[in-house]
C-alpha angles and dihedrals in degrees: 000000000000115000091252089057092051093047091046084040089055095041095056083048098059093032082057088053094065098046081065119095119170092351103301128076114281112209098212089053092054092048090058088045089064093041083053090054098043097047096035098042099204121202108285095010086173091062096040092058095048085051101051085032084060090046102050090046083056098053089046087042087061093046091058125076092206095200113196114199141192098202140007114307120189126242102257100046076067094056100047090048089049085049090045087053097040085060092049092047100041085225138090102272116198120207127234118182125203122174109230101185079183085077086062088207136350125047143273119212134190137187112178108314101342115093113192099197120208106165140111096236087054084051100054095045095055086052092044087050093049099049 
């Protein structure tokens, strides 16, 4: 990583820590943070904003239950598993449904990075992998 990445990489750090309020993105904080950039230009303002722009996708990333089905699920079998998830979390976690017909039945669901995976084409590839 050259010296200017890790600067703009810094930056966006400490730039995401003030659109936090309370321990979840504030929208009228990130807001100030663009007109900060905008009005204050720092070096590599290109790289600064992809960097907080990554940042902020993975705090949103974290608040979203993204829940991939095979078949039709009914509403509130989303809402318990965003509630489950919201335990686990500690944290609101909103549910959004796709339907993925590739998983052939269950469900895959992902918060941020972690990916519990309950379906029978997940199945099938950890038995593929292991033979």
């Amino acid at each position: 990583m050259s010296a200017h990445s890790k600067q703009a990489e810094q930056l966006a750090h400490a730039l995401f820590r003030l659109s936090l309020e309370g321990g979840a993105l504030a929208p009228e904080r990130v807001g100030g943070v663009l007109d900060y950039v905008a009005k204050h230009r720092p070096a590599n303002p290109v790289l600064v904003l992809k960097a907080y722009r990554r940042l902020v996708a993975a705090e949103l990333a974290r608040g979203e239950a993204r829940i991939e089905h095979a078949g039709p699920v009914s509403e509130k079998i989303l809402q318990d598993l965003a509630a489950a998830m919201g335990r686990k979390y500690g944290r609101r976690v909103a549910p959004v449904a796709r339907p993925n017909s590739a998983l052939i039945a269950g469900l895959r669901v992902r918060v941020g990075d972690d990916v519990y995976e309950a379906s029978a084409a997940g199945q099938l590839a950890e038995l593929a992998a292991s033979l």
